[in-house]
C-alpha positions as a Markdown table, in Angstrom:
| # | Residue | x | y | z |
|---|---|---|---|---|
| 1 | Unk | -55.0 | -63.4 | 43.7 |
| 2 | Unk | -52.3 | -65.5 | 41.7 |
| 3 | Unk | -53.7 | -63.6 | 38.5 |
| 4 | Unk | -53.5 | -60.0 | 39.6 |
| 5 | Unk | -49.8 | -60.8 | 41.0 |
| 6 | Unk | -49.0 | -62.2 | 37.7 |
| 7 | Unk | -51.1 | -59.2 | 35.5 |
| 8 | Unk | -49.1 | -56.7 | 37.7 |
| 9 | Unk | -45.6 | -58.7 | 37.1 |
| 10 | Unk | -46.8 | -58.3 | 32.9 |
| 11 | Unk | -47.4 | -54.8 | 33.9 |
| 12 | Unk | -43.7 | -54.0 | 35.2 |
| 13 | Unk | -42.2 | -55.8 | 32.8 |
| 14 | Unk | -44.2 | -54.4 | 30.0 |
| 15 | Unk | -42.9 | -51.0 | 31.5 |
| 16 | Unk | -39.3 | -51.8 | 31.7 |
| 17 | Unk | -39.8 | -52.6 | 28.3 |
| 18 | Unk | -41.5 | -50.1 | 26.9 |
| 19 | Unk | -39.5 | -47.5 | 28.6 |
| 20 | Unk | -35.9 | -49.0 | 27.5 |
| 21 | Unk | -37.0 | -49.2 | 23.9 |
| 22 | Unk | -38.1 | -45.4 | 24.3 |
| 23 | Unk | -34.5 | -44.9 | 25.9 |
| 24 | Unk | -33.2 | -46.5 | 23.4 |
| 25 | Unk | -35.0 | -44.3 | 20.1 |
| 26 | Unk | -34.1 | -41.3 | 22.4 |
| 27 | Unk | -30.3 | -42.2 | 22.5 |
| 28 | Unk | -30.6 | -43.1 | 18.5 |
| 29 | Unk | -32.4 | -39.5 | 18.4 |
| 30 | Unk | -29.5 | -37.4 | 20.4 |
| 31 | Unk | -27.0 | -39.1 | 17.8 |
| 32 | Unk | -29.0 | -37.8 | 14.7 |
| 33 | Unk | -29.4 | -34.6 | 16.1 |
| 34 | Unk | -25.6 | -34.3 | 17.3 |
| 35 | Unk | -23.8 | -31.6 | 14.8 |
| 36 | Unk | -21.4 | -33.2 | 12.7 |
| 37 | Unk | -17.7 | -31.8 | 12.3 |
| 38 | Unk | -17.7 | -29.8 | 9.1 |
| 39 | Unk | -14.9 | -30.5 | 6.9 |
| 40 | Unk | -11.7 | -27.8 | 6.8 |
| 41 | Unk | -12.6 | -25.3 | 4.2 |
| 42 | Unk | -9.8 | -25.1 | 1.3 |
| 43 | Unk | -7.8 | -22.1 | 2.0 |
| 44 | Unk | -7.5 | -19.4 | -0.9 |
| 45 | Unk | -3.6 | -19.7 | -1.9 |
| 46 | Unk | -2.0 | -16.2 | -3.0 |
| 47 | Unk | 1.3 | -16.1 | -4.4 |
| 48 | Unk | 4.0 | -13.8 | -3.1 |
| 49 | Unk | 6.9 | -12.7 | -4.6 |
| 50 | Unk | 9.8 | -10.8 | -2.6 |
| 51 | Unk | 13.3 | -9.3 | -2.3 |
| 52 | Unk | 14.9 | -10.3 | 1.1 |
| 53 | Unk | 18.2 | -10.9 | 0.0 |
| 54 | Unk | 19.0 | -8.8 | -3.2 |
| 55 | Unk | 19.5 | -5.1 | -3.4 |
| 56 | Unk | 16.1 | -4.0 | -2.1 |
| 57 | Unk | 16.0 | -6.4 | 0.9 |
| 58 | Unk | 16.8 | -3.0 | 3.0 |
| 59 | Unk | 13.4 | -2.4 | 2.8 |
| 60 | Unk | 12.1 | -5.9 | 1.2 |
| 61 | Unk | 12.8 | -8.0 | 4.7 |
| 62 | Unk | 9.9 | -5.9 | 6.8 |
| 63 | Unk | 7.3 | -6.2 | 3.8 |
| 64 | Unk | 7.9 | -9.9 | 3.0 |
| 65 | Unk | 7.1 | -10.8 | 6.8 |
| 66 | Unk | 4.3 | -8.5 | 7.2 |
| 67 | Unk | 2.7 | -9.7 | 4.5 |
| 68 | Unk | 3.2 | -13.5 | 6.0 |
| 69 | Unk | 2.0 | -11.8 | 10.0 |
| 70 | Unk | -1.3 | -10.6 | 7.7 |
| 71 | Unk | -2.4 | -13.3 | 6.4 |
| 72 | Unk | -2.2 | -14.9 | 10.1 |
| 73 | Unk | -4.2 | -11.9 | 11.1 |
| 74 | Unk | -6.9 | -12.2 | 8.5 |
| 75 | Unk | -7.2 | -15.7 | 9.1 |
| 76 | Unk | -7.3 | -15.0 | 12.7 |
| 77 | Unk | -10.8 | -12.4 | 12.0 |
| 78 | Unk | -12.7 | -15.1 | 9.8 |
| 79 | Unk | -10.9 | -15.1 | 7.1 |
| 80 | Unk | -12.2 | -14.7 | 3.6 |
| 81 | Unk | -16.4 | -15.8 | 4.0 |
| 82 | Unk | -14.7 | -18.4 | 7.0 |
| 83 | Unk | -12.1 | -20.0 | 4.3 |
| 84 | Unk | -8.5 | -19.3 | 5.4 |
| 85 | Unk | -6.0 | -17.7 | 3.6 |
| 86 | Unk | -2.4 | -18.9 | 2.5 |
| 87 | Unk | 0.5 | -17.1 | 1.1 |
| 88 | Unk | 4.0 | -18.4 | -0.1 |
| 89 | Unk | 6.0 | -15.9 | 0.3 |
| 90 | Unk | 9.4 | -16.6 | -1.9 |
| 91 | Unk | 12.8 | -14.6 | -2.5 |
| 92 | Unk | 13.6 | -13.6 | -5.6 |
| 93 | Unk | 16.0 | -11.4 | -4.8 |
| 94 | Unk | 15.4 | -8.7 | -7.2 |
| 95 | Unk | 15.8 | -10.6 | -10.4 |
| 96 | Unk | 13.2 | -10.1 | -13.0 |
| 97 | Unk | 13.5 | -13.6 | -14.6 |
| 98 | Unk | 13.4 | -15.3 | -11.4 |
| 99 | Unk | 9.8 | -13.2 | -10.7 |
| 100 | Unk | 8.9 | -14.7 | -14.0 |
| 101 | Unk | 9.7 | -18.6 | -12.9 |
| 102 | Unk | 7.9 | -17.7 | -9.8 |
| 103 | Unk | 4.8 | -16.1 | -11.4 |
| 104 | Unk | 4.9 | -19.2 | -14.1 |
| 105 | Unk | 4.9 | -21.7 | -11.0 |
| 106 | Unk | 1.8 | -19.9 | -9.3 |
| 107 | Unk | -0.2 | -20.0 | -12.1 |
| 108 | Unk | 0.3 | -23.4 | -13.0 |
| 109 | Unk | -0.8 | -24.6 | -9.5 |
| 110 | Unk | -3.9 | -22.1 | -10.4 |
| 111 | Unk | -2.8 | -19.0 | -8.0 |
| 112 | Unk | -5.1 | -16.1 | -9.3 |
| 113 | Unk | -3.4 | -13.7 | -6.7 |
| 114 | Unk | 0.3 | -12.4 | -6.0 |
| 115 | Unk | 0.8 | -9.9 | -3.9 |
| 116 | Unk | 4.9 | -9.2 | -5.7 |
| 117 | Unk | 7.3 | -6.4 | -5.5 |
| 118 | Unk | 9.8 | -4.5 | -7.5 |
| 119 | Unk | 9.3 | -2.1 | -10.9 |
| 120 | Unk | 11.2 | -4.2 | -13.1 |
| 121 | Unk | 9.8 | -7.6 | -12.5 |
| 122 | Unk | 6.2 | -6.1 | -12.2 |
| 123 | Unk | 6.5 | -4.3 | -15.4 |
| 124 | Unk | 8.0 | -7.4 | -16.8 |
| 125 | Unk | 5.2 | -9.7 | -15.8 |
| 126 | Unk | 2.1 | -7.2 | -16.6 |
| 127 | Unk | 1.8 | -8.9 | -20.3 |
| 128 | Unk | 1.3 | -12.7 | -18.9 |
| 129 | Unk | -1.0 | -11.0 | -15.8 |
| 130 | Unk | -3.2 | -9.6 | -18.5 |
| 131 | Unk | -3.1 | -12.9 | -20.4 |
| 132 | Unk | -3.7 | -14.9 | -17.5 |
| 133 | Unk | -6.5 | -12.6 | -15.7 |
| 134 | Unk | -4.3 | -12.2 | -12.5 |
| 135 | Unk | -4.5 | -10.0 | -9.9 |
| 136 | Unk | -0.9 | -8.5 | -9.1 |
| 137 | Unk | -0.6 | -6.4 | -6.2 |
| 138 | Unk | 2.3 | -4.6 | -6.2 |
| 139 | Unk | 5.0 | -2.9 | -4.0 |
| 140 | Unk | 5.4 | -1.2 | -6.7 |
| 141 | Unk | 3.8 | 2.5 | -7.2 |
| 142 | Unk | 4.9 | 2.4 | -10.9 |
| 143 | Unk | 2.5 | 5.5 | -12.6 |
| 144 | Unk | 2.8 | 3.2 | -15.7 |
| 145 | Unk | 0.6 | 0.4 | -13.9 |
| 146 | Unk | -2.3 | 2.1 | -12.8 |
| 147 | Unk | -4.1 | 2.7 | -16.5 |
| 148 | Unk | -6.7 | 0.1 | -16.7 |
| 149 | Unk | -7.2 | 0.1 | -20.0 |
| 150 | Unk | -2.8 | -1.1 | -20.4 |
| 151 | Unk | -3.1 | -3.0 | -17.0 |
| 152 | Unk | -6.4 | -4.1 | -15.9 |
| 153 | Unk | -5.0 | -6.7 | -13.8 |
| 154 | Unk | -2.4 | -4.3 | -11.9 |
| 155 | Unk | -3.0 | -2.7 | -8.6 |
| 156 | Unk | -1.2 | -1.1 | -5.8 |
| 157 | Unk | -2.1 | 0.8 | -2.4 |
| 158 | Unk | 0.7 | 3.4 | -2.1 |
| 159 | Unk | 0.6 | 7.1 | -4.1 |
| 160 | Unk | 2.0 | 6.5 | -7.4 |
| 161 | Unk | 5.8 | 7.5 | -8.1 |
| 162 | Unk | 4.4 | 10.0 | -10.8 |
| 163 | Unk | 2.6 | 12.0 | -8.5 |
| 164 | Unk | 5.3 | 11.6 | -5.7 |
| 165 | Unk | 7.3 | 13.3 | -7.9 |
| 166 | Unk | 5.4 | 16.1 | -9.2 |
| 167 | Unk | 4.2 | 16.7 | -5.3 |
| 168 | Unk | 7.8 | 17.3 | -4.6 |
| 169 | Unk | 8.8 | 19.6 | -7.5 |
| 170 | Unk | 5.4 | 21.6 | -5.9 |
| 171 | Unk | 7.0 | 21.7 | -2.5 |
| 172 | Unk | 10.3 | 23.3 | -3.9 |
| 173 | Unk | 8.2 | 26.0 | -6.0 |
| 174 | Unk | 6.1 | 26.4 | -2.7 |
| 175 | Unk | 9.3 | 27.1 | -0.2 |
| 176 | Unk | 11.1 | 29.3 | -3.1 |
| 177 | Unk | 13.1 | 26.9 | -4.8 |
| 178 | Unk | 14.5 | 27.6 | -8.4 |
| 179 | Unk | 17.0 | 24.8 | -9.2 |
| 180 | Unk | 16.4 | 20.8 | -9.1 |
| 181 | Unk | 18.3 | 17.5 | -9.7 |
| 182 | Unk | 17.1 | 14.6 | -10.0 |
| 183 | Unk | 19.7 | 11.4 | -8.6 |
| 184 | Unk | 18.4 | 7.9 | -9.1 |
| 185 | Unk | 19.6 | 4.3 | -10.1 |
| 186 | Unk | 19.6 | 3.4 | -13.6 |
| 187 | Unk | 16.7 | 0.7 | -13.6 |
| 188 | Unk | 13.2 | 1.0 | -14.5 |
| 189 | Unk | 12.4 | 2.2 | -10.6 |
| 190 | Unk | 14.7 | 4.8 | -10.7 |
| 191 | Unk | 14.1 | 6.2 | -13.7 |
| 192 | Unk | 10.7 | 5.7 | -14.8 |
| 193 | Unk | 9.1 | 8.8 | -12.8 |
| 194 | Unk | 12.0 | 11.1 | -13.8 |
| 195 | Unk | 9.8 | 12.2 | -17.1 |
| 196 | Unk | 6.8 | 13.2 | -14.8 |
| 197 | Unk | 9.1 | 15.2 | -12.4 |
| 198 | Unk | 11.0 | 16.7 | -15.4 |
| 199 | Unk | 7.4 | 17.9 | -16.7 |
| 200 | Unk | 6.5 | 19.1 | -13.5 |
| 201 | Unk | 9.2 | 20.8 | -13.0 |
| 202 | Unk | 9.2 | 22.6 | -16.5 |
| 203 | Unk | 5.4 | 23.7 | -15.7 |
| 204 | Unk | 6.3 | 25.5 | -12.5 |
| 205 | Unk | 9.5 | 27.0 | -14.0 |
| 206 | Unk | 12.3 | 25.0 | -12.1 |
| 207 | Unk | 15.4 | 25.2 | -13.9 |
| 208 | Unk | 16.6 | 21.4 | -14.0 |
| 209 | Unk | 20.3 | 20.3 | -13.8 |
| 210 | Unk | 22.4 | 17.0 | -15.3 |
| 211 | Unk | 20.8 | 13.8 | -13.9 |
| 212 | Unk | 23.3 | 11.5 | -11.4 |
| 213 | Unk | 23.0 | 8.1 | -11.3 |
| 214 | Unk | 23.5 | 6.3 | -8.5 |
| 215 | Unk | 22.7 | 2.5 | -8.0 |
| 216 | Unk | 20.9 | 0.4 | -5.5 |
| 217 | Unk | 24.0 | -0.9 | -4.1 |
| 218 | Unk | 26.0 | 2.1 | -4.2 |
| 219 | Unk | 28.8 | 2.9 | -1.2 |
| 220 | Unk | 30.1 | 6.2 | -2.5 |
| 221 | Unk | 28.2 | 8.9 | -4.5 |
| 222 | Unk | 31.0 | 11.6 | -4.2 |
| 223 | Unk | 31.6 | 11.9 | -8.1 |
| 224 | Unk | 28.3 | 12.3 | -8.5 |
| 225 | Unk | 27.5 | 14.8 | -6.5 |
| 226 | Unk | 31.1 | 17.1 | -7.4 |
| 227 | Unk | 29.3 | 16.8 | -10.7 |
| 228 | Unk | 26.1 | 18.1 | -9.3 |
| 229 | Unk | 27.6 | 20.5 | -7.2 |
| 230 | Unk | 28.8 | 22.7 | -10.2 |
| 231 | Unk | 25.3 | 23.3 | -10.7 |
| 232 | Unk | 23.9 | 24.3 | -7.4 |
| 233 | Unk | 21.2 | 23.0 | -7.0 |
| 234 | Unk | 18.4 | 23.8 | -4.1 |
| 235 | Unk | 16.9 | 21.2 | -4.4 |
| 236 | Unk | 17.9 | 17.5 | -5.3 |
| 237 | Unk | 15.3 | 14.0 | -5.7 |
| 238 | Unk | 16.6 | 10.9 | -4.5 |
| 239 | Unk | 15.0 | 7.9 | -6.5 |
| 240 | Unk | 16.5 | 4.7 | -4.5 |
| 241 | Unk | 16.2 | 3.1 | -1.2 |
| 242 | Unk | 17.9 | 4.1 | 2.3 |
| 243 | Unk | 20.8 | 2.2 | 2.4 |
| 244 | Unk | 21.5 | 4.4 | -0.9 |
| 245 | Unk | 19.9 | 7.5 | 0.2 |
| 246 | Unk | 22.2 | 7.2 | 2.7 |
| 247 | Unk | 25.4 | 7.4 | 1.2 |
| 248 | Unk | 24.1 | 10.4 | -1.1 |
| 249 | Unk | 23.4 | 12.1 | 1.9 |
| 250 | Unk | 26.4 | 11.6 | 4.0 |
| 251 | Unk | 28.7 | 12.4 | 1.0 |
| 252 | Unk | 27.0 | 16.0 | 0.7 |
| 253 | Unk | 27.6 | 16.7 | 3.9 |
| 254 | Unk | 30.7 | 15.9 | 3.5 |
| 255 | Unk | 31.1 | 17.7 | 0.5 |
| 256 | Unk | 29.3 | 20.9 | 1.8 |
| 257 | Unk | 26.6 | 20.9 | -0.1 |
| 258 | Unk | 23.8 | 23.1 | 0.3 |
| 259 | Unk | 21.4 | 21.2 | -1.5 |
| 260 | Unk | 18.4 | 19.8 | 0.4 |
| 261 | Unk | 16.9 | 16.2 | -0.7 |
| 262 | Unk | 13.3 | 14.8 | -1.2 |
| 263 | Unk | 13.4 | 11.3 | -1.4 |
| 264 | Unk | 10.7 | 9.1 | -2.8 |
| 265 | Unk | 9.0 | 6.7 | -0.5 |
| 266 | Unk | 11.5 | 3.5 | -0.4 |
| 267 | Unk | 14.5 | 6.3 | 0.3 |
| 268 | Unk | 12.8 | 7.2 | 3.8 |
| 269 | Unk | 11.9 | 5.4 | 6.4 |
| 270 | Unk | 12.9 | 5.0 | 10.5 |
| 271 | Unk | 16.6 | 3.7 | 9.8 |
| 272 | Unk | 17.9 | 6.9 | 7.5 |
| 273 | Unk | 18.7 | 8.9 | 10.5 |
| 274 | Unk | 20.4 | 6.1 | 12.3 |
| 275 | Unk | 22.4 | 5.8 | 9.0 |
| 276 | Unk | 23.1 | 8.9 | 7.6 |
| 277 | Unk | 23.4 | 10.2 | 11.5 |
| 278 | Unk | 23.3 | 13.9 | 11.6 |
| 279 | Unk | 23.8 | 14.4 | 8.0 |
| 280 | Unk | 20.3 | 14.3 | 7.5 |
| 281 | Unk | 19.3 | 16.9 | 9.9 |
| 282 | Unk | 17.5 | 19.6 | 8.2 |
| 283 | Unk | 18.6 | 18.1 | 5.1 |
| 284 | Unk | 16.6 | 15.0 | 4.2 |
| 285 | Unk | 12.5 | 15.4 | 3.3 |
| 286 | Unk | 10.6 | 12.7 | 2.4 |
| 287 | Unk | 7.7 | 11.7 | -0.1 |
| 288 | Unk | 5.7 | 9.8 | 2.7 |
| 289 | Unk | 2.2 | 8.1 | 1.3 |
| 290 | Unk | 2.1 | 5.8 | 4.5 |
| 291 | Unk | 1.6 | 6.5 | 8.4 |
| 292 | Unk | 5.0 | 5.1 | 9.7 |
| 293 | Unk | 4.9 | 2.5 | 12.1 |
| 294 | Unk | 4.1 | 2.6 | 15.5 |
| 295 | Unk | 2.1 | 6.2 | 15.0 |
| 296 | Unk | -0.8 | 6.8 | 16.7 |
| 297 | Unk | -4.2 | 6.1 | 14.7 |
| 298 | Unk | -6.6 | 3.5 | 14.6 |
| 299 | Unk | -5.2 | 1.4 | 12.0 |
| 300 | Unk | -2.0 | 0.7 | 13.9 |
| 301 | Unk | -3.5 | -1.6 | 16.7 |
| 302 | Unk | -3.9 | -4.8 | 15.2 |
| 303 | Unk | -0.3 | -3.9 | 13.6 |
| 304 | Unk | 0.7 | -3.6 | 17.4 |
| 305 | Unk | -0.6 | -6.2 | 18.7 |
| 306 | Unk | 0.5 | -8.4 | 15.9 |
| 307 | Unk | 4.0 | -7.4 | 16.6 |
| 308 | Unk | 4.2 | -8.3 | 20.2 |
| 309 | Unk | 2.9 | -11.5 | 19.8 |
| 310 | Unk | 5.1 | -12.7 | 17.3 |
| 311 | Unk | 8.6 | -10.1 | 16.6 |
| 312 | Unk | 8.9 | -8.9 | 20.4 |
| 313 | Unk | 12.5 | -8.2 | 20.1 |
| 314 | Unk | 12.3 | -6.9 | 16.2 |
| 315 | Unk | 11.7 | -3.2 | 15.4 |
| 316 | Unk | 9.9 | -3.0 | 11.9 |
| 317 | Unk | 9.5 | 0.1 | 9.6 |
| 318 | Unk | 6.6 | 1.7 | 7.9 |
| 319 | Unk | 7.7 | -0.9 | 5.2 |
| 320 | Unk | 5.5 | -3.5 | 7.3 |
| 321 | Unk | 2.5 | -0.8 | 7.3 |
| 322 | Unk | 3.2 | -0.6 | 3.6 |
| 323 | Unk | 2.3 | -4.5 | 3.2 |
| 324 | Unk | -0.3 | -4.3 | 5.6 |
| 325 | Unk | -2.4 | -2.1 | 4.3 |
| 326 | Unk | -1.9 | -3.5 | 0.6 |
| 327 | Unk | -3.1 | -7.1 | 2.1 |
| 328 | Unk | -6.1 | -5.8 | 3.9 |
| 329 | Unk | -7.2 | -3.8 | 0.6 |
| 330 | Unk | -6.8 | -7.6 | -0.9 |
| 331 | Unk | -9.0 | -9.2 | 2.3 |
| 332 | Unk | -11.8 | -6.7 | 1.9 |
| 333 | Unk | -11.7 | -7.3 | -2.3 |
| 334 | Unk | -11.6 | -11.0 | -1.6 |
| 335 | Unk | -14.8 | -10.9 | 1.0 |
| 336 | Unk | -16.7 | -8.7 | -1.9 |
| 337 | Unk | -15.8 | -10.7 | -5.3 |
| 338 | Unk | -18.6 | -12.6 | -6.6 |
| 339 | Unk | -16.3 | -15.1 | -8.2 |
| 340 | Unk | -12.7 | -16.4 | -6.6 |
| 341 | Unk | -11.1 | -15.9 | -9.9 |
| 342 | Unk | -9.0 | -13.0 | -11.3 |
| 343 | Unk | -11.6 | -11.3 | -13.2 |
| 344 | Unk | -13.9 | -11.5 | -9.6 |
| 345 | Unk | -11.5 | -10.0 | -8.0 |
| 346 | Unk | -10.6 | -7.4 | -10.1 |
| 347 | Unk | -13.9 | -6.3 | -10.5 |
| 348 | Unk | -14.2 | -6.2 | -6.5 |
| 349 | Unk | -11.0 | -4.2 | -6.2 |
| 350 | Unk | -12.7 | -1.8 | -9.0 |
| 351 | Unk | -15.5 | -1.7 | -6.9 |
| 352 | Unk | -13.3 | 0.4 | -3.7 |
| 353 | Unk | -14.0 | 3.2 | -2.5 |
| 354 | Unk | -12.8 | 5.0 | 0.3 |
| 355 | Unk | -11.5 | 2.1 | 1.9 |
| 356 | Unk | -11.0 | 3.6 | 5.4 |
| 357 | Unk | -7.5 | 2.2 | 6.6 |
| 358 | Unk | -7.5 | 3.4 | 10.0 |
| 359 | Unk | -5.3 | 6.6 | 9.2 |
| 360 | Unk | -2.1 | 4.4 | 7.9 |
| 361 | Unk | -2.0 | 6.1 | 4.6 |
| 362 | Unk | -2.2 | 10.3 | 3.5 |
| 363 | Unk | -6.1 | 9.4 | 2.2 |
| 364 | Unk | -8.6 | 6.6 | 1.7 |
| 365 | Unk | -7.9 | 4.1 | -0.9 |
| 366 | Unk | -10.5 | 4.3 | -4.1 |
| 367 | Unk | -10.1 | 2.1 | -7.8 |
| 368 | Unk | -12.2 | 2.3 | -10.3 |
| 369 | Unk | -12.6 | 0.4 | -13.5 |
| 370 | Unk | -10.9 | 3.9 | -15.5 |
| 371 | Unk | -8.7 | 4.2 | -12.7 |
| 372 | Unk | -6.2 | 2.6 | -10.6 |
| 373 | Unk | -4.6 | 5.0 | -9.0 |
| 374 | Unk | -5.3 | 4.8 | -5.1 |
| 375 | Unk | -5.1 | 8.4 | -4.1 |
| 376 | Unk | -3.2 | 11.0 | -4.7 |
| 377 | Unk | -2.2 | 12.6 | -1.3 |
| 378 | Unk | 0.6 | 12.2 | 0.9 |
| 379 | Unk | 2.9 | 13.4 | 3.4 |
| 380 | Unk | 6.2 | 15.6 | 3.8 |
| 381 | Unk | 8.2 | 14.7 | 6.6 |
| 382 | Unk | 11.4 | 16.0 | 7.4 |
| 383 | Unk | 14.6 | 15.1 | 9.4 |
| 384 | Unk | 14.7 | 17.6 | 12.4 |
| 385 | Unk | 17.9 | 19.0 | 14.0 |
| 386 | Unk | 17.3 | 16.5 | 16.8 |
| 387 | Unk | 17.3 | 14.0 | 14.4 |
| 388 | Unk | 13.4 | 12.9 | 14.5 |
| 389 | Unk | 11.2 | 12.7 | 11.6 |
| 390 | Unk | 8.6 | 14.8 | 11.8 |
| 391 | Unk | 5.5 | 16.2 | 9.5 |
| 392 | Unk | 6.0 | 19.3 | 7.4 |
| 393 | Unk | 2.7 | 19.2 | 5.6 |
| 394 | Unk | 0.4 | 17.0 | 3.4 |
| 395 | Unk | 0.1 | 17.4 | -0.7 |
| 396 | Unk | -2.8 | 16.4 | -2.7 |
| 397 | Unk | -2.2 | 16.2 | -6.2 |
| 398 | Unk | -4.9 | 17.1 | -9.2 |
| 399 | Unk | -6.8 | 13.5 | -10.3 |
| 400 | Unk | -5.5 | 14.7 | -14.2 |
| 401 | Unk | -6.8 | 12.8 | -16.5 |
| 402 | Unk | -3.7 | 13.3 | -18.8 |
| 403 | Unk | -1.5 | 12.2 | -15.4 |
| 404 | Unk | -2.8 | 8.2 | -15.3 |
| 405 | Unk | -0.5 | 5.8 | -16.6 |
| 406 | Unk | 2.1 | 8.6 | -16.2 |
């Protein structure tokens, strides 16, 4: 009897055993098994270079922080293949050779993407971008950047000023115009697409008058326009931003002009009716490649939203659609590229077409490796007698081969 007690007490013990060992292997198996914490992925840097305090900051300040509000967005949807995206955004306050220290800093810390700004600095970096394989997108629609086979590393989202231009001279042969002018600032933005224009305006038989000059920073335009005013012209082009646009307008009212404007796409935007006041009624048209913000079509939500959630008390521009759409064309190039270099990426970005953007610009965006030019369509809008800006129609312009780069 002794026996079987102590054969059973083995027994139990031999259990307990048993059974904490095979607790213990299924503890040491849970804690192999247990998912490890994967390391944060490196984020993708991108350079940015921006004016929010020099001449251009009237409409610099909206596209600098949508740019920064992007990235946050993009990051927010998965980012780039699940790596996160940074941008350091700088001023540089419209000074070429400041964009150049900028641009030299970036690549040194091995930045292969900027998304930068102005026609002057762009066209003075597009040498060392070619050298150094890096993608520049830029704010500016400079015709003279979109040839690949001068700047294969140079890309923008917005119509180019070329065939802004020549879409405008079309609208005054359309509504019976026979006399233009063209007013701009003397600097590389200002005057680069006067040639197209001029051209354009020759083919369709515009008589053209004496070009004004007026700058970036300008606060009275009223010797320029007496001057234009002995020619009488229907028609006049505005080449600068609204805060200058602005002044030209007001002083022809003033003056009693007749002329009507059309005004490239940094001329016209939500805050030249609150600044030229009724002045621009019925006077000021704008070259319009981008849906202005707060419009309803798809594309705007996320914009929306984003703006609620961080500028609730702010009221932004289309400038902020303008940057929003040129980083989303970056995210979907950056998603595609084989290689996270500049040559992969510029072969991604050569490899759009079509690129839907939810109705925020005239057409859908399309590169190829011949050419960079985005589209070719976009809006006329017009300051109503109430003041509002409203659509007058849409213009497409030919895809001539003789046009690119021009």
């Amino acid at each position: 009897m002794r026996r079987g007690i102590l054969r059973s007490k083995w027994v139990v013990l031999a259990t307990a055993a048993m059974l904490v060992i095979a607790l213990g292997a299924l503890g040491c198996a849970k804690k192999e098994e247990a998912p490890k914490e994967e390391a944060p992925k490196e984020p993708i840097v991108i350079g940015g270079i921006f004016d929010t305090t020099g001449p251009t900051s009237d409409v610099g300040k909206d596209y600098a922080v949508a740019a920064v509000d992007a990235a946050e967005y993009i990051n927010a949807n998965g980012g780039v293949n699940g790596r996160p995206i940074e941008i350091i955004a700088n001023d540089y306050a419209y000074k070429p050779d400041k964009a150049v220290e900028l641009y030299k800093t970036y690549v040194d810390q091995g930045i292969f993407l900027i998304q930068g700004w102005g026609t002057g600095d762009t066209n003075a970096l597009k040498e060392l971008v070619n050298r150094d394989q890096t993608v520049y997108m830029s704010a500016s629609y400079d015709s003279g950047l979109n040839d690949p086979t001068k700047t294969p590393y140079n890309f923008y989202v917005g119509t180019s000023y070329g065939d802004a231009i020549r879409g405008a001279m079309q609208y005054v042969k359309e509504v019976g115009g026979k006399k233009v002018v063209f007013i701009y600032p003397d600097h590389p933005y200002g005057k680069n697409p006067i040639p197209a224009g001029k051209a354009m305006a020759e083919e369709l038989g515009l008589e053209v008058g004496p070009d004004q000059f007026v700058a970036l920073n300008a606060t009275d335009a009223v010797s320029q326009l007496t001057n234009m005013k002995k020619f009488n012209p229907d028609w006049a082009w505005i080449g600068g931003t609204t805060a200058s646009t602005a002044v030209i307008i007001k002083d022809a009212a003033k003056l009693g002009l007749d002329t009507k404007f059309l005004i490239n796409v940094w001329g016209f935007d939500e805050n030249l009716p609150k600044l030229a006041g009724e002045a621009a009624n019925e006077r000021a048209y704008g070259m319009a490649p981008f849906t202005f913000y707060g419009v309803d079509v798809p594309g705007m939500k996320p914009i929306l939203e984003m703006h609620q959630a961080k500028h609730p008390d702010d009221n932004h521009l289309v400038r902020y659609t303008q940057a929003w759409v040129s980083m989303m064309v970056m995210w979907d190039a950056l998603k595609r590229a084989e290689t996270l270099d500049g040559p992969g990426v510029r072969a991604a970005l050569e490899q759009v077409t079509d690129f839907d953007t939810g109705g925020l610009t005239a057409a859908p965006i399309t590169f190829t490796g011949t050419d960079h030019r985005p589209n070719t369509t976009l809006f006329i809008y017009k300051v109503d007698s109430t003041g509002k800006q409203v659509p007058v129609k849409e213009v497409t312009l030919e895809r001539r081969a003789e046009w690119l780069g021009q």
